[in-house]
C-alpha positions as a Markdown table, in Angstrom:
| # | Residue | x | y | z |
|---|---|---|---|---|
| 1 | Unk | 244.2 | -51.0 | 21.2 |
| 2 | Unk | 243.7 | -50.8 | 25.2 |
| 3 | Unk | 240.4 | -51.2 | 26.9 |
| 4 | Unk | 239.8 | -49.5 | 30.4 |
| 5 | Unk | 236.6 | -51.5 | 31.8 |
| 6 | Unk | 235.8 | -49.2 | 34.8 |
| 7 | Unk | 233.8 | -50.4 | 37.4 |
| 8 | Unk | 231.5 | -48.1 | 40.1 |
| 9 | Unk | 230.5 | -50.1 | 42.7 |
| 10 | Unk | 228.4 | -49.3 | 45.8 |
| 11 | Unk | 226.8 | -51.9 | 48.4 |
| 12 | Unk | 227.3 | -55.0 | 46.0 |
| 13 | Unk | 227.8 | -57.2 | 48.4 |
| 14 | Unk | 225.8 | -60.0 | 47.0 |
| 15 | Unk | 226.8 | -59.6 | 43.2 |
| 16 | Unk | 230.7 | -57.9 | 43.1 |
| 17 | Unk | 232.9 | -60.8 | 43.4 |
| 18 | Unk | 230.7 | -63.1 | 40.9 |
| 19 | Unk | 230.7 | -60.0 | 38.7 |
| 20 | Unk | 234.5 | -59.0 | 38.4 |
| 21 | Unk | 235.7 | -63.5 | 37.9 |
| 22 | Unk | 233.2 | -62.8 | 35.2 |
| 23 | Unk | 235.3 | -59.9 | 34.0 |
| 24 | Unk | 238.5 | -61.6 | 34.6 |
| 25 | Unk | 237.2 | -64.8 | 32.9 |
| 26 | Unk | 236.0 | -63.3 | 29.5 |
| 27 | Unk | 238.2 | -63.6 | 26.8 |
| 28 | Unk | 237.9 | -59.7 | 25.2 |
| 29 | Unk | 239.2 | -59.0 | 21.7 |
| 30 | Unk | 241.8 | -56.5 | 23.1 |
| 31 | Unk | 244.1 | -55.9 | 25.9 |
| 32 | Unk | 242.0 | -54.8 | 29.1 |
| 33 | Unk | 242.5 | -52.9 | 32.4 |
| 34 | Unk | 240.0 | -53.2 | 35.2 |
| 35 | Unk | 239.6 | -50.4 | 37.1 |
| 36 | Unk | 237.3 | -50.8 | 40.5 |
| 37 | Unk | 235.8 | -47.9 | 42.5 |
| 38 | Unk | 234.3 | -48.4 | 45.5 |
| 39 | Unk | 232.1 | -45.4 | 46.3 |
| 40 | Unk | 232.5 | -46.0 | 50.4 |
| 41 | Unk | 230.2 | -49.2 | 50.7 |
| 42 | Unk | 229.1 | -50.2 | 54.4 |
| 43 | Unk | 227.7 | -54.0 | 53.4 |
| 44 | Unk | 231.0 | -55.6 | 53.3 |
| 45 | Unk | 232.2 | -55.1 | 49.1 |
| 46 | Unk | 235.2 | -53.3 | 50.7 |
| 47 | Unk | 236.6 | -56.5 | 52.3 |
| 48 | Unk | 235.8 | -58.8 | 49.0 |
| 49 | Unk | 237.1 | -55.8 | 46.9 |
| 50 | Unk | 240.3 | -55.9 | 49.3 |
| 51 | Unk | 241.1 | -59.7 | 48.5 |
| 52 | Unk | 241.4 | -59.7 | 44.6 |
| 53 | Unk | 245.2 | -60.3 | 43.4 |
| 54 | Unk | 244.7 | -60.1 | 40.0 |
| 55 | Unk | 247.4 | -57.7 | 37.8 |
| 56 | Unk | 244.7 | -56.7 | 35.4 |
| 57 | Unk | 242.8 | -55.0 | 38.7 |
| 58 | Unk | 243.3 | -51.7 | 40.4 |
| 59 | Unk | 241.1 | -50.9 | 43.2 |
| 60 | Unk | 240.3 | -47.2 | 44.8 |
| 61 | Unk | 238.2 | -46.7 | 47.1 |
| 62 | Unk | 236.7 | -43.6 | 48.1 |
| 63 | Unk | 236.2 | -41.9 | 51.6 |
| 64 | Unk | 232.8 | -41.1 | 51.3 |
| 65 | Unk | 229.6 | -42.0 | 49.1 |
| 66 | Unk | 229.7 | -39.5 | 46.5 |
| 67 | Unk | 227.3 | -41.2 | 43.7 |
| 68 | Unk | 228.1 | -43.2 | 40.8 |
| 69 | Unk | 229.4 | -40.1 | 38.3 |
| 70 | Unk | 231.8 | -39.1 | 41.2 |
| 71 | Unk | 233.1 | -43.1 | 41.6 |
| 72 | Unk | 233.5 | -43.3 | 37.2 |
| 73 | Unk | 235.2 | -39.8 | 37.1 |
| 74 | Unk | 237.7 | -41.1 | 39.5 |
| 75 | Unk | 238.0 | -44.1 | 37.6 |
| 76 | Unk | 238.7 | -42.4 | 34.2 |
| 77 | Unk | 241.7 | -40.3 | 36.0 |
| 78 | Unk | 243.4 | -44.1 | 36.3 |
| 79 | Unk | 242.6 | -45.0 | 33.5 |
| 80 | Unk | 245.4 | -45.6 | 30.6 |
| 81 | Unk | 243.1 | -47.1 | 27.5 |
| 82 | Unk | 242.5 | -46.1 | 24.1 |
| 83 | Unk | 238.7 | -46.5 | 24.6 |
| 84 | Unk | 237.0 | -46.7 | 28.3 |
| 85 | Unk | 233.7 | -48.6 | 28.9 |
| 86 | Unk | 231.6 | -49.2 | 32.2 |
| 87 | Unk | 230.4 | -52.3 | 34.2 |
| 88 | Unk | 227.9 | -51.9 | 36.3 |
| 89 | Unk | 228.5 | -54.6 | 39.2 |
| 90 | Unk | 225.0 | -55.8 | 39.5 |
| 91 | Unk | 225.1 | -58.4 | 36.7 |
| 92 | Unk | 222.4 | -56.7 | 35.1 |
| 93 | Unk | 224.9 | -56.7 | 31.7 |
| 94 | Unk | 227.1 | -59.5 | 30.1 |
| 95 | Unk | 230.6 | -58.6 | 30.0 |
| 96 | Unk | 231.0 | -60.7 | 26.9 |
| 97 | Unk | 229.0 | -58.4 | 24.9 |
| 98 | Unk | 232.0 | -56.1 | 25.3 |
| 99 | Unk | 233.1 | -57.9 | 22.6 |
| 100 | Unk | 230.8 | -56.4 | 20.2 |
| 101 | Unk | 231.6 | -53.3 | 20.9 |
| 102 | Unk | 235.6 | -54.1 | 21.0 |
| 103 | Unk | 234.6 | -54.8 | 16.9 |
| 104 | Unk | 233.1 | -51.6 | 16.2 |
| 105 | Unk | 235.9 | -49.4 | 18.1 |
| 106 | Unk | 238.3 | -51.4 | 15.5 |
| 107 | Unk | 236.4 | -50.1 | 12.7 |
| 108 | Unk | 237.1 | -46.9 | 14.2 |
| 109 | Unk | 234.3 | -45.3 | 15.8 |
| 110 | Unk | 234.8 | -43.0 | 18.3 |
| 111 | Unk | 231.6 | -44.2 | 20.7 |
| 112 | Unk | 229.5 | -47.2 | 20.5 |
| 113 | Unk | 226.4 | -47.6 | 22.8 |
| 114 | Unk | 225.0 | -51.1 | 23.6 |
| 115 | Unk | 221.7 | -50.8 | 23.1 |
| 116 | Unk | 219.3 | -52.8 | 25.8 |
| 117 | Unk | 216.3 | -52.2 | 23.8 |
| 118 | Unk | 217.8 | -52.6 | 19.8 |
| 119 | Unk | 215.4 | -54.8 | 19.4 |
| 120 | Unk | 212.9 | -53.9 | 21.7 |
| 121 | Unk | 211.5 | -54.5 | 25.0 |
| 122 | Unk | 213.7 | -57.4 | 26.6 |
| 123 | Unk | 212.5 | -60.7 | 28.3 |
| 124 | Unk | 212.2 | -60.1 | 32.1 |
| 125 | Unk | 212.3 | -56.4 | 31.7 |
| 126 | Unk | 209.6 | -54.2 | 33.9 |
| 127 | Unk | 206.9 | -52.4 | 31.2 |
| 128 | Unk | 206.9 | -49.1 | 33.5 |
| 129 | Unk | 210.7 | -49.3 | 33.1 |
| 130 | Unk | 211.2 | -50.0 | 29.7 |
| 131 | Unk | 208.6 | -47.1 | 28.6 |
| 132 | Unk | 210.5 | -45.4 | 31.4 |
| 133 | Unk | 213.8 | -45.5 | 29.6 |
| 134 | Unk | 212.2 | -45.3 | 25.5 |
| 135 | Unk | 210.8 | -41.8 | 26.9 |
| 136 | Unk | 213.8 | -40.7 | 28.1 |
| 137 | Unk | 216.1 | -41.5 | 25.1 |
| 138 | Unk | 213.1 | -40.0 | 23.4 |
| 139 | Unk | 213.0 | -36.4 | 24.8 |
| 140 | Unk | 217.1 | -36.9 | 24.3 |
| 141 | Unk | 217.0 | -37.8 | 20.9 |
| 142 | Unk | 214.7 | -34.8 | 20.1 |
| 143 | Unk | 217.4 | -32.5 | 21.7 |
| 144 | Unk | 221.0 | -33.9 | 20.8 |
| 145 | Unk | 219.8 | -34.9 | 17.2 |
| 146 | Unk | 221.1 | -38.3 | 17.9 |
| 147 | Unk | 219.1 | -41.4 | 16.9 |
| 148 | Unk | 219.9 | -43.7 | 19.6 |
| 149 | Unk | 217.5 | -46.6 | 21.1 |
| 150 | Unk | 219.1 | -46.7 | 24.8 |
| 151 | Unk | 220.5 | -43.7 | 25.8 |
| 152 | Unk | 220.4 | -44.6 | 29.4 |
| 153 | Unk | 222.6 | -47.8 | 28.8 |
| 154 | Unk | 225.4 | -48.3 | 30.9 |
| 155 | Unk | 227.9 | -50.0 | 28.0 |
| 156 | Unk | 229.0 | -46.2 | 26.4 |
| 157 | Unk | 232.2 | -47.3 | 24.8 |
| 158 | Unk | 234.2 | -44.0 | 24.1 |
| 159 | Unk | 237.7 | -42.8 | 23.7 |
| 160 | Unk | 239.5 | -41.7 | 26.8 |
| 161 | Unk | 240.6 | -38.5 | 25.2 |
| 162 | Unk | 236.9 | -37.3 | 24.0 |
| 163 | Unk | 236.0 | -38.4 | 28.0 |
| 164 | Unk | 238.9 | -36.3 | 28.8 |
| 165 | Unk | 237.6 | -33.2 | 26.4 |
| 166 | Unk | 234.2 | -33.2 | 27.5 |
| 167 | Unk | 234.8 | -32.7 | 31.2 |
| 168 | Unk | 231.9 | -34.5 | 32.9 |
| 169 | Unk | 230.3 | -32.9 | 35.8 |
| 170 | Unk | 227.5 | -34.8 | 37.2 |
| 171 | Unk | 228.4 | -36.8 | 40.4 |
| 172 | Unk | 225.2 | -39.2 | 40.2 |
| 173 | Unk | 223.0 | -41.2 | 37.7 |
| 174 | Unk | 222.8 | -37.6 | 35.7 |
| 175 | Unk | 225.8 | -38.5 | 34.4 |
| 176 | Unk | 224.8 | -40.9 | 31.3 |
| 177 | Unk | 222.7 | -37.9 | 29.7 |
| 178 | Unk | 225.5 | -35.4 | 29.9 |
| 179 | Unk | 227.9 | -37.6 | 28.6 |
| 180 | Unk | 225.2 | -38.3 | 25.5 |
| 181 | Unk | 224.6 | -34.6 | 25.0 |
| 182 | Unk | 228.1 | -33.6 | 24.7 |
| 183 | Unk | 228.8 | -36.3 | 22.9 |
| 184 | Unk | 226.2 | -35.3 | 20.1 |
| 185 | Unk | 227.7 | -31.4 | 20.9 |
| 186 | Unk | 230.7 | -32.1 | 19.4 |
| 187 | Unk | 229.6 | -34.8 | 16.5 |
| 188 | Unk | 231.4 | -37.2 | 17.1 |
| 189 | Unk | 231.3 | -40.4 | 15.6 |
| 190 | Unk | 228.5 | -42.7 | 17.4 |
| 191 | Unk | 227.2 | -46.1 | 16.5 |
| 192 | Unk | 224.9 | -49.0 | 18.4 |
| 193 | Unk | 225.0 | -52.3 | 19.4 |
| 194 | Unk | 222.5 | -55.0 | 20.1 |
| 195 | Unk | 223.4 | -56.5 | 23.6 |
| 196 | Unk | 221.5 | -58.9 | 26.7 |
| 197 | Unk | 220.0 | -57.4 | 29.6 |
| 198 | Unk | 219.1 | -59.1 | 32.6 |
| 199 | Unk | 216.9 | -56.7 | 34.6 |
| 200 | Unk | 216.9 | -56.5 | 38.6 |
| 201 | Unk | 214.1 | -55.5 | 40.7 |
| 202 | Unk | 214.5 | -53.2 | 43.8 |
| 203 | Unk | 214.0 | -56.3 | 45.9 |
| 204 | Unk | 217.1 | -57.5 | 44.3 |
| 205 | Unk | 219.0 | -54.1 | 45.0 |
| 206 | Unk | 218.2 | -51.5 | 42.2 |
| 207 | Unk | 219.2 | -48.5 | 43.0 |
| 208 | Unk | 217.1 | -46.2 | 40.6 |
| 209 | Unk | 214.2 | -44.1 | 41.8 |
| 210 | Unk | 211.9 | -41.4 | 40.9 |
| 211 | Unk | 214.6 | -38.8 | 42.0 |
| 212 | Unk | 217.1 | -40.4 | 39.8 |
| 213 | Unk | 214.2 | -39.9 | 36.8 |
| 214 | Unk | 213.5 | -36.3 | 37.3 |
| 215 | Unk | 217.2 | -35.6 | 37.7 |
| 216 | Unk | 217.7 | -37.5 | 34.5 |
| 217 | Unk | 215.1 | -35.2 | 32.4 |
| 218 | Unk | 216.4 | -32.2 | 34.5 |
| 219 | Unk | 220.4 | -32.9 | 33.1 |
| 220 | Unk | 218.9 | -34.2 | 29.3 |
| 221 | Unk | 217.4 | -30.0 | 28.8 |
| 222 | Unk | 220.7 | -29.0 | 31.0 |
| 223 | Unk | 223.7 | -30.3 | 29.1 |
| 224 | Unk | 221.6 | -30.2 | 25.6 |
| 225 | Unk | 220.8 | -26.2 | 25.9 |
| 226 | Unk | 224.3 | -25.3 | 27.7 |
């Protein structure tokens, strides 16, 4: 088994190098391939993006900002795994909870989520966002059947080839309940996975909003009723 850890990454100055020797330094249950996009950042990631060396690494950058769907569908054209994850670069997730997972992809499911919220609300998280984010999965659970506890999370562990069958579409943040809808569409196999979340604040660079929300609720009744 090959792993593809893609990596969308947009005006992380202050977190992207710290997060990829992370990558590089965790010892996964599998062969990996890191694949970094860098969705035309303008605080300097370029030029730290620009110095690694590494063989496991491939870097693409794009000409212009086109959201963080865009910068993973890119990715997943490069990509040569079995199964495909993503990282997001602001250290919000622990890489080495890939691990978990790595273990239920062996036992040969075709997507496992880590869940943020498997155990409820984490320490350090924000109440309005963790209500935020249960609603959501929620009003998505009601619609794709599923019976997930984070649908929003950004550890989706899926074959490549169901990635490649489903055919996302969403450029942006829109893009996490399309690929849970069609997911559920075509029944595949789906698990969950406890993992650690270290919530940011906005202060600290989150780039979520209130427009990201609506779009999210908008793209849940879009890709669920298609």
């Amino acid at each position: 088994m090959k792993l593809s850890i893609l990596i969308p990454v947009y005006n992380e100055l202050s977190t992207v190098e710290k997060l990829v020797n992370k990558v590089l330094s965790t010892p996964f249950e599998t062969e990996t391939e890191i694949i970094i996009v860098d969705d035309a950042s303008n605080d300097g990631t370029r030029e730290v993006l620009s110095k690694i060396s590494d063989a496991r690494v491939k870097v693409i950058y794009h000409s212009k900002n086109q959201g963080k769907g865009a910068a993973i569908k890119t990715a997943i054209k490069n990509a040569t795994g079995d199964y495909i994850i993503i990282q997001d670069a602001d250290l919000e997730y622990d890489p080495s909870d890939i691990n978990k997972l790595i273990c239920k992809a062996k036992e040969g499911f075709d997507v496992i989520y880590g869940s943020r919220f498997y155990y409820g609300m984490p320490n350090g998280d924000n109440i309005i966002h963790y209500l935020g984010n249960r609603l959501l999965t929620q009003i998505s659970n009601l619609f794709s059947g599923l019976k997930l506890s984070d649908m929003e999370t950004c550890y989706k562990m899926i074959k490549r080839e169901i990635l490649n069958k489903i055919k996302i579409e969403e450029n942006g943040f829109g893009i996490e309940p399309e690929i849970t809808a069609k997911i559920a569409k075509h029944r595949f196999s789906i698990t969950e996975v406890p993992i650690s979340y270290k919530p940011r604040n906005y202060s600290e660079g989150k780039k979520i909003g209130l427009k990201d929300l609506l779009r999210t609720i908008y793209c849940i009744f879009k890709y669920n009723l298609k």
